[in-house]
C-alpha positions in Angstrom: 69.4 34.8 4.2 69.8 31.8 6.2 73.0 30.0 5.0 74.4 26.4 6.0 78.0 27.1 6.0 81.0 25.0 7.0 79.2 21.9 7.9 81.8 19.6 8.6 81.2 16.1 6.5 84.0 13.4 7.8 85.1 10.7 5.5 87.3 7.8 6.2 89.3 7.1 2.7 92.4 5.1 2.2 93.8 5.9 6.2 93.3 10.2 5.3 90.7 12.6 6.7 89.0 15.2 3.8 87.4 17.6 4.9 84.7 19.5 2.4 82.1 22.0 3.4 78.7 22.2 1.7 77.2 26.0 1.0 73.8 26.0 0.3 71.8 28.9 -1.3 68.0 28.9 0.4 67.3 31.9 -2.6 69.0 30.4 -5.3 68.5 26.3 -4.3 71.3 25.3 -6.3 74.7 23.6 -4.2 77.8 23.6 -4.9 80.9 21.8 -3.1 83.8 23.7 -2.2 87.0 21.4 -0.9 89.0 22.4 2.1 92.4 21.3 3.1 92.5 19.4 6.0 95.6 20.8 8.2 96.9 17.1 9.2 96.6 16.2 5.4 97.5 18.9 3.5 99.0 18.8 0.6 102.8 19.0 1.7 102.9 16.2 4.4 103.2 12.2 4.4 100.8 11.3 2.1 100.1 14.1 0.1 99.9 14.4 -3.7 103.9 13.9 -4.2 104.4 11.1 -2.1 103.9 7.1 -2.7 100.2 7.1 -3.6 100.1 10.9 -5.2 99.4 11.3 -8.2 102.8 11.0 -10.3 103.6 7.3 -8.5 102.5 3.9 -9.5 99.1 4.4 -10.4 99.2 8.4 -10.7 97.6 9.5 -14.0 101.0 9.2 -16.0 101.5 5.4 -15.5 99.7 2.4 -16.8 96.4 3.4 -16.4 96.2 7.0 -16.9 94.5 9.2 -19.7 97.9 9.1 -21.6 97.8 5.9 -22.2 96.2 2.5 -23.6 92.9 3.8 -22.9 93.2 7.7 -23.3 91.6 10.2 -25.2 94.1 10.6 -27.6 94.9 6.6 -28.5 92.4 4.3 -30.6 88.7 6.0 -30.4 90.0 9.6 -31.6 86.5 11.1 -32.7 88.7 13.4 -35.2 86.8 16.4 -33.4 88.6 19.3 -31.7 87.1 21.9 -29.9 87.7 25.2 -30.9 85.5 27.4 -28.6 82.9 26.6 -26.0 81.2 28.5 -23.0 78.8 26.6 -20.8 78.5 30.7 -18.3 79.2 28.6 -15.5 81.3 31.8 -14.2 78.5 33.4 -13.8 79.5 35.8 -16.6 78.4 36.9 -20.4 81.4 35.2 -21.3 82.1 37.4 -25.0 78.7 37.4 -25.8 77.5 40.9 -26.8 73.9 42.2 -28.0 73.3 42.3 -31.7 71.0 45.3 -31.3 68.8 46.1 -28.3 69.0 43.2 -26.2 69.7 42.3 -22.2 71.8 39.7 -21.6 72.7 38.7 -18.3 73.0 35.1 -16.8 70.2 33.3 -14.7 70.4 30.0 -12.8 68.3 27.8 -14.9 70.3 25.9 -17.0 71.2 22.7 -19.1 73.8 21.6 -17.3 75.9 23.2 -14.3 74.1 26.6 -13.0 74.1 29.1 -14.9 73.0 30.2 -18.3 72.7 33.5 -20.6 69.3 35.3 -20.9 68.4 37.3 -24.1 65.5 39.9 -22.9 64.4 43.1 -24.2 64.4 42.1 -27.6 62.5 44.6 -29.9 63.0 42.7 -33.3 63.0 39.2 -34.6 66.9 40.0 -35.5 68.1 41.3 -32.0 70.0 38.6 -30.8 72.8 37.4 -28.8 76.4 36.2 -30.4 79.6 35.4 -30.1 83.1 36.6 -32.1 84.6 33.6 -33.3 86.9 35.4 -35.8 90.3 34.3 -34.4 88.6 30.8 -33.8 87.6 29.7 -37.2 90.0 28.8 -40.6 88.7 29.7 -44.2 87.8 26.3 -45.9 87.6 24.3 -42.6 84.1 22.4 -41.5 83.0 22.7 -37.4 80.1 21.3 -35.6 78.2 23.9 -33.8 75.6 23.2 -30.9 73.7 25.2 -28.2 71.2 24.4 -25.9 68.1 26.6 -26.1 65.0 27.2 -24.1 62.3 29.8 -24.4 61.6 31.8 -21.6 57.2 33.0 -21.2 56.5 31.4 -24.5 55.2 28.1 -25.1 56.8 27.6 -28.5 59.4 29.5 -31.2 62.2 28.6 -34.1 65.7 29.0 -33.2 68.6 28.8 -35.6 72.5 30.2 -35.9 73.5 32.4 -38.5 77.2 33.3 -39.4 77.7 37.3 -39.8 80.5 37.7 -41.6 81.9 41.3 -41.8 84.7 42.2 -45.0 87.3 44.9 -45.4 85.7 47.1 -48.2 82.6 44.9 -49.0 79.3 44.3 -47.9 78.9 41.6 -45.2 76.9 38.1 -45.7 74.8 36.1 -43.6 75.0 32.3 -44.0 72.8 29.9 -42.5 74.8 27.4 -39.4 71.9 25.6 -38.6 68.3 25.0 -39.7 65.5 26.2 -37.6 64.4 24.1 -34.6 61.5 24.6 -32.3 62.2 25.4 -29.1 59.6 25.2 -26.0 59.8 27.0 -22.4 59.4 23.4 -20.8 62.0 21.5 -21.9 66.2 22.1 -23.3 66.5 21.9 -26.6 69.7 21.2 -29.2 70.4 23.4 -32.0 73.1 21.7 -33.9 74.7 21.8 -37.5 77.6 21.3 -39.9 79.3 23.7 -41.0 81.8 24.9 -44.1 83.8 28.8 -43.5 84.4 30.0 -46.8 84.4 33.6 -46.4 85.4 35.8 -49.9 87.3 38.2 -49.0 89.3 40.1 -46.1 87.2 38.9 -42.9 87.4 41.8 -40.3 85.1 39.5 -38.2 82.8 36.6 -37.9 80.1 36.9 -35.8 78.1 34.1 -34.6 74.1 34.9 -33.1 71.7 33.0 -32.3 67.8 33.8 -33.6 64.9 33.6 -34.6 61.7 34.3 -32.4 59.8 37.3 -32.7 60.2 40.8 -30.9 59.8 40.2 -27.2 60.1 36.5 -26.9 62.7 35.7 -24.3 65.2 33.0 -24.4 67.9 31.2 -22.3 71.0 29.6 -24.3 73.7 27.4 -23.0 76.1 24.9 -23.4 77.7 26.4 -26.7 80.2 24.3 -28.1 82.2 24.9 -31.8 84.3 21.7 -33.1 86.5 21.4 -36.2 85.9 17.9 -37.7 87.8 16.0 -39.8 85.1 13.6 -40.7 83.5 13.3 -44.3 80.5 14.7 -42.7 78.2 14.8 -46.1 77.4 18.8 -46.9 74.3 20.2 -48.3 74.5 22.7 -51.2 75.8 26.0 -50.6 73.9 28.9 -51.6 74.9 30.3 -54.8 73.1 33.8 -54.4 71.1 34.3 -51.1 70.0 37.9 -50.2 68.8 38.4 -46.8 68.5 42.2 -46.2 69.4 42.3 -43.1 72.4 45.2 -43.6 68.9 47.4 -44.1 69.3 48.2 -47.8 68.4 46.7 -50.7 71.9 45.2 -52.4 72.2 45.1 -55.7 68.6 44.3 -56.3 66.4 46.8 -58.9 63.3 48.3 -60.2 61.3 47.0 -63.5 58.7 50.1 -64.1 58.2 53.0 -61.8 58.3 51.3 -58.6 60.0 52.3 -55.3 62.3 49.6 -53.6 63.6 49.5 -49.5 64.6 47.5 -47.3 61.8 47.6 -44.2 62.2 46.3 -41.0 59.7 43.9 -41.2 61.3 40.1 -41.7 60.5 36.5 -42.0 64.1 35.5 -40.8 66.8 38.3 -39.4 65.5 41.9 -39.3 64.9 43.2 -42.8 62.6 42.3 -46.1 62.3 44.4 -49.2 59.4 46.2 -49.7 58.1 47.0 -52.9 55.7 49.8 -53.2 54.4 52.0 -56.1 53.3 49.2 -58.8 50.7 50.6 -61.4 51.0 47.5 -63.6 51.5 43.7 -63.4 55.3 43.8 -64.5 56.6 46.5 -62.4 58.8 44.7 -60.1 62.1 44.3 -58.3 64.5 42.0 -59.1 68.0 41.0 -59.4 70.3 40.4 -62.3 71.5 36.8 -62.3 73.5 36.7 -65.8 77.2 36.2 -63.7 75.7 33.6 -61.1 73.8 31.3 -63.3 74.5 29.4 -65.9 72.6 28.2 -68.9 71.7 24.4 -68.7 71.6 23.9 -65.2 68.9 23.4 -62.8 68.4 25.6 -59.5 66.2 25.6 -56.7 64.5 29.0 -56.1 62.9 29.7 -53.2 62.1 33.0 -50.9 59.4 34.3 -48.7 56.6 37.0 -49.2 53.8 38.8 -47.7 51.4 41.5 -48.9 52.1 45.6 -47.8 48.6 46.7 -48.7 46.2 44.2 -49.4 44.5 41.2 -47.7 45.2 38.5 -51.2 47.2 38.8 -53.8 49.1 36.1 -56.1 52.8 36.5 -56.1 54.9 35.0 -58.6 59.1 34.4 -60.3 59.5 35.4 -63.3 62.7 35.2 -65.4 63.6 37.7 -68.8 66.5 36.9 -70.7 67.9 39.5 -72.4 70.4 38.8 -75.7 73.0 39.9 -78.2 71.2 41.5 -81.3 67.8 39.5 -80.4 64.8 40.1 -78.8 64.2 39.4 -75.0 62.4 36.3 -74.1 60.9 35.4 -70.8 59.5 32.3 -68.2 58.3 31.3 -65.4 60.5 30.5 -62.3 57.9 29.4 -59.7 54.3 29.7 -60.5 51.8 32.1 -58.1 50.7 31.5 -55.3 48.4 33.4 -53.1 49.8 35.9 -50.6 48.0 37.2 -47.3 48.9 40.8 -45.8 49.0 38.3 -42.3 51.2 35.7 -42.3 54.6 34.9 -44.4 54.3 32.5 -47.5 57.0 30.6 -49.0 57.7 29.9 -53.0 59.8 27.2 -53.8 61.0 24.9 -56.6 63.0 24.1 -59.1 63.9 26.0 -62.4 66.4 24.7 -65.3 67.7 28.3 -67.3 67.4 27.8 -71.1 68.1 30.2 -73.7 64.9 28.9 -75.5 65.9 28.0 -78.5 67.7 31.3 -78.8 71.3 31.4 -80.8 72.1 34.6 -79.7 74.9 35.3 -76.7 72.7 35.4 -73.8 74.0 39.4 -71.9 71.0 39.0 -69.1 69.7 36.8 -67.1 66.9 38.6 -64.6 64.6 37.4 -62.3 61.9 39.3 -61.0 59.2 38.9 -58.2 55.4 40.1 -60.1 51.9 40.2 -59.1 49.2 40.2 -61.6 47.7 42.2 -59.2 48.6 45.7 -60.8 49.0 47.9 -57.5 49.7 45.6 -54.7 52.8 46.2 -52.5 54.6 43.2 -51.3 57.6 42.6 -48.6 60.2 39.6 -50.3 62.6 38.3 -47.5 65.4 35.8 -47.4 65.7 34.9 -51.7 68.1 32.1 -52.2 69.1 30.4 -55.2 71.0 26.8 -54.8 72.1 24.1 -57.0 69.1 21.4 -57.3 69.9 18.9 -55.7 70.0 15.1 -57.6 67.2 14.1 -55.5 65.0 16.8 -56.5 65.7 17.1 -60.4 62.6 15.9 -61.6 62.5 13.7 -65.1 60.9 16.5 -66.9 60.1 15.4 -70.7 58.3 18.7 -71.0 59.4 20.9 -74.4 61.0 24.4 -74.2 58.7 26.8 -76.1 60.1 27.7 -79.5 58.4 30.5 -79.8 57.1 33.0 -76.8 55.6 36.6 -76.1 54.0 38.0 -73.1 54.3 41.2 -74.8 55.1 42.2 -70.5 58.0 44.6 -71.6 56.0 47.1 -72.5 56.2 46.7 -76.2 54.9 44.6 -79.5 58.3 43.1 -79.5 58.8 41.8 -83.4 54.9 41.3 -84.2 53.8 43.6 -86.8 50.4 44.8 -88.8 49.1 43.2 -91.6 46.8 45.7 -93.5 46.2 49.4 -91.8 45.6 48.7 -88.3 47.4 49.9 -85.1 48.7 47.6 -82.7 49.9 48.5 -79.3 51.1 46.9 -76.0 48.2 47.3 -73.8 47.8 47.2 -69.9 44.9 44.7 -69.8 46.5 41.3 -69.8 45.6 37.3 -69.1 48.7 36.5 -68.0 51.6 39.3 -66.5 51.5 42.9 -66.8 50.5 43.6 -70.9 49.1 42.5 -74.1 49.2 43.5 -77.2 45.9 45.6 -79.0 44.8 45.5 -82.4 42.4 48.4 -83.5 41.6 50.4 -86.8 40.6 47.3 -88.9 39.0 47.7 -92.1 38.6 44.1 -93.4 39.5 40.5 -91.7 42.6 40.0 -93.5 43.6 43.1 -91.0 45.2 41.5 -88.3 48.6 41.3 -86.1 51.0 38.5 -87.0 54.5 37.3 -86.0 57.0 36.1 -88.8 58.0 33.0 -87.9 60.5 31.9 -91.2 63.6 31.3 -89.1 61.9 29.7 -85.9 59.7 26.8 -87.3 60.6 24.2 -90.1 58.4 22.7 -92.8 57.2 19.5 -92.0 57.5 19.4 -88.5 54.1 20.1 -86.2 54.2 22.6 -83.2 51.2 23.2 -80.7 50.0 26.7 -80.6 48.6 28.8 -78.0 47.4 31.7 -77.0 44.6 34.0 -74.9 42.3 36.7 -76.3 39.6 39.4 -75.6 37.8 41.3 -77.4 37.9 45.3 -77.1 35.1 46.9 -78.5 32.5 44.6 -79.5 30.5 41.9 -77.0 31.7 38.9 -79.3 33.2 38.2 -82.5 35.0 35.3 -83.9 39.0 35.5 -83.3 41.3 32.6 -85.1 44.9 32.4 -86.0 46.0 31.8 -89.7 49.6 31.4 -92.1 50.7 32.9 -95.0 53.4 31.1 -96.7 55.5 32.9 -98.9 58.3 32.1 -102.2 60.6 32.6 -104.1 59.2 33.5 -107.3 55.9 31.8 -106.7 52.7 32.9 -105.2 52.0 32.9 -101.3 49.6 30.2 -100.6 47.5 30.8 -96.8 46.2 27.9 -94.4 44.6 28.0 -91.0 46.7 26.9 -88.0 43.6 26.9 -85.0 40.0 27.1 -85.8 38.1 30.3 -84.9 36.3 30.6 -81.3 34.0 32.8 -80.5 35.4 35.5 -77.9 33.9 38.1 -75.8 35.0 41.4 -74.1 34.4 39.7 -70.8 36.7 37.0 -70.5 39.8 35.9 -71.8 39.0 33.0 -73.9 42.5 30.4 -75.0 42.7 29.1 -78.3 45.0 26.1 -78.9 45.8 23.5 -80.9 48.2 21.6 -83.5 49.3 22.3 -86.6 51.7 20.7 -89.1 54.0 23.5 -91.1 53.8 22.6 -94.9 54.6 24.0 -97.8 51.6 22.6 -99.3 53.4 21.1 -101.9 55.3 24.2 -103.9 58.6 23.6 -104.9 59.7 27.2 -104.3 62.0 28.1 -101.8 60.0 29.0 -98.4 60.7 33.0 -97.8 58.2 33.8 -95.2 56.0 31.7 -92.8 53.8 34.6 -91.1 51.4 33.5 -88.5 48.3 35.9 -87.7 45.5 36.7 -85.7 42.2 37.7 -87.2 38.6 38.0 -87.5 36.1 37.6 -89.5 34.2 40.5 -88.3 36.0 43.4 -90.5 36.1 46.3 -87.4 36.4 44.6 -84.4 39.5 45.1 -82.2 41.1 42.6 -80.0 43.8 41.7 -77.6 46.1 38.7 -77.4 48.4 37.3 -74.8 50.7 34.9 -73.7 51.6 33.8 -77.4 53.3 30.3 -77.6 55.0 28.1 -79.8 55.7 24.7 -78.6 56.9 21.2 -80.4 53.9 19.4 -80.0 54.2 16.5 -77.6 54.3 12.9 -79.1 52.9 9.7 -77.9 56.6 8.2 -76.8 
């Protein structure tokens, strides 16, 4: 290698001779200067750096002008920032950074500023990344600006974000989001920046900061990495109240509805694990996690997580939510409605969801939400599930009524609907909506029908929409309405019709709906029972029903 060395530059400054040389790299074609002492004016003789004009006389850099004071960097235009940690590899070194998994990281002269920055290579997953320990650096309950300059390295494009790895003494680690995502390119430095809170829970045995994002194989440069405390009221987004990445490879504290087999798999929309659910033979088996000490009743979250099919090229996905109670029976909603899943690319559900009780009384002891496909056998992956206060922004004005009254009938059971006349009803795995619905066979006569006492959940005089899907089992069509029997104290019941009879068909799921005022039609008696029920006119046919709602009817206001 041919090499410039020593070439001798002469400069005429102030009545002194400096002397510098210039070595230049032909391979590498980066220069640096390296400074030479000059033997006639070193740094011991006549005018050197502790004589008249050095640098602690008249105007050295402690006197009028210097960076202590008027002008300095600690008077007037304090940015309230202190840096805490940075590394810009400019010794040609790692510098602390270590390989989170299989990863290469060296340094390479392409950087932001300076020479040199760190190369990530050899990456075999989307979570192999490079970090930093910043456990000694950062204070519980403190904010810090982190930034980093990225570049990709052989791909044109790819997300990039920092994530906080925190490791506890006798629990489970976390992963909290530093940063957003930002697209990076392999022409041009980019800055990934954000505002951060620490607020570890527990005994921290380390903090671990890494920087990722593309997918196995992409290549990427980073530099210029610089961590600040601040002091200003920089404005904070929400902070997670549940997030579950599976990224530690298992599963948490997430569960099984039904017969279903739950893992973590290392196949990820962010980090390097999802959960896969696998095993489904019907719409409700599902995992899920149990909420009841996170959320609380009355407020509104934003839900949100990724998914993607196992086994199938389409399938909708949707949030569910059962609520479980003290000495009542179980009620359930809908967090986010479906959406359509591909087995080839990651799909996000998000929204907002306000936890009510319905109507219910009763201690709420559960609070579950579950990830379901209507799609009975379908295997899904469910990665990076976050729940976080709504923000005010978001809250929509929503005028909407909670149901009064509601069964899916998706547990597996009738719930508290019972048999009028010698029939049998049963929670079958044919449903409209969810997983089941309940069947009604072994009529005799069209008074024989399934019903749902409804005494202490509706009140006389008010009107309520009702709703709800059916099919028919055994017969190609029949008519299918849904009727009320009042009864008294010491009087006789009296019977009225609540929605008008449709024809259905053992095709399709037909939806009857409608409103209806309660009324005592005018006895006097004390109301005892007000027993809603499905029938037919056709004596033998048997039926299913779904999705059964009660709703205050809406009002012109």
């Amino acid at each position: 290698m041919l090499r410039l060395n020593k070439l001798l530059l002469i400069m005429l400054a102030a009545g002194s001779l400096a002397a510098c040389s210039i070595e230049v790299d032909e391979q590498s074609s980066w220069t640096k200067e390296v400074v030479q002492d000059d033997a006639n004016d070193d740094n011991t003789g006549g005018d050197d750096n502790t004589g008249g004009d050095d640098n602690t006389g008249g105007d050295d850099n402690t006197g009028g002008d210097d960076n202590t004071g008027g002008d300095d960097n600690t008077g007037g235009d304090d940015n309230s920032e202190t840096v805490v940690f940075e590394t810009s590899f400019e010794d040609g070194t790692e510098s602390g950074w270590s390989a989170q998994g299989p990863v290469s990281l060296t340094t390479v002269q392409d950087a932001k500023d300076g020479v040199y920055a760190l190369s990530a290579s050899g990456r075999t997953a989307a979570w192999n990344a490079p970090g930093i320990v910043l456990t000694d650096k950062l204070t519980a309950a403190k904010t810090y600006k982190f930034s980093a300059w990225v570049k990709l390295s052989g791909t044109a494009s790819a997300d990039i974000k920092m994530t906080m790895k925190t490791s506890f003494d006798g629990a489970d680690a976390t992963y909290s989001g530093v940063t957003d995502a930002f697209a990076a390119t392999d022409t041009d430095w980019v800055e990934v920046s954000g505002v951060y809170t620490y607020n570890p829970d527990g005994t921290v045995t380390e903090a671990f900061l890494y920087v990722e994002g593309p997918d196995a194989g992409v290549d990427y440069l980073i530099d210029q990495f610089v961590v600040t405390e601040t002091d200003d009221l920089v404005e904070q987004g929400p902070q997670a109240i549940y997030l579950q990445s599976f990224d530690d490879g298992t599963v948490g504290d997430w569960t099984e509805q039904g017969g279903i087999t739950i893992e973590a798999a290392a196949d990820a929309k962010v980090g390097s694990h999802a959960l896969k659910a696998t095993g489904r033979s019907s719409g409700w088996n599902a995992p899920g996690i149990e909420l009841v000490n996170t959320l609380t009743v009355g407020e509104t979250y934003e839900f949100s997580f990724w998914v993607k099919l196992a086994d199938k090229a389409s399938a909708p996905i949707k949030a569910s939510i059962k609520y479980s109670f003290d000495g009542a029976d179980a009620k359930y909603g809908e967090v986010l409605a479906a959406v359509d899943a591909t087995a080839t690319d990651w799909v996000q559900l998000t929204g907002n969801y306000t936890v009510s009780a319905q109507d219910e009384t009763a201690a709420v002891t559960g609070i579950f939400v579950y990830i379901e496909s209507s799609d009975a056998d379908v295997g899904y992956l469910i990665d990076d599930f976050m729940v976080m206060p709504a923000t005010v922004e978001e809250q929509p004005v929503d005028n909407t009524p909670q149901a009064t009254y509601s069964q899916s009938f998706d547990d597996g059971t009738v719930g508290d609907w019972t048999e009028q006349g010698g029939i049998t009803i049963e929670a079958a795995a044919d449903a409209k909506v969810g997983s089941h619905s309940l069947k009604a066979t072994g009529r005799t006569s069209g008074w024989n029908a399934p019903g749902i006492e409804l005494v202490n959940t509706l009140t006389v005089g008010e009107t309520y929409e009702f709703s709800f899907w059916v099919k028919l089992a055994d017969k190609a069509s029949a008519p299918i309405k849904a009727s009320i029997k009042y009864s008294f104290d010491g009087a006789d019941a009296k019977y009225g019709e609540v929605l008008a009879a449709v024809d259905a068909t053992d095709t399709d799921w037909v939806q009857l709906t409608g409103n209806y005022t309660v009324s005592a039609q005018d006895e006097t008696a004390a109301v005892t029972g007000i027993f809603v029920y499905i029938e037919s006119s056709d004596a033998d046919v048997g039926y299913y029903i779904d999705d059964f709602i009660v709703m205050p009817a809406a009002t012109n206001d």
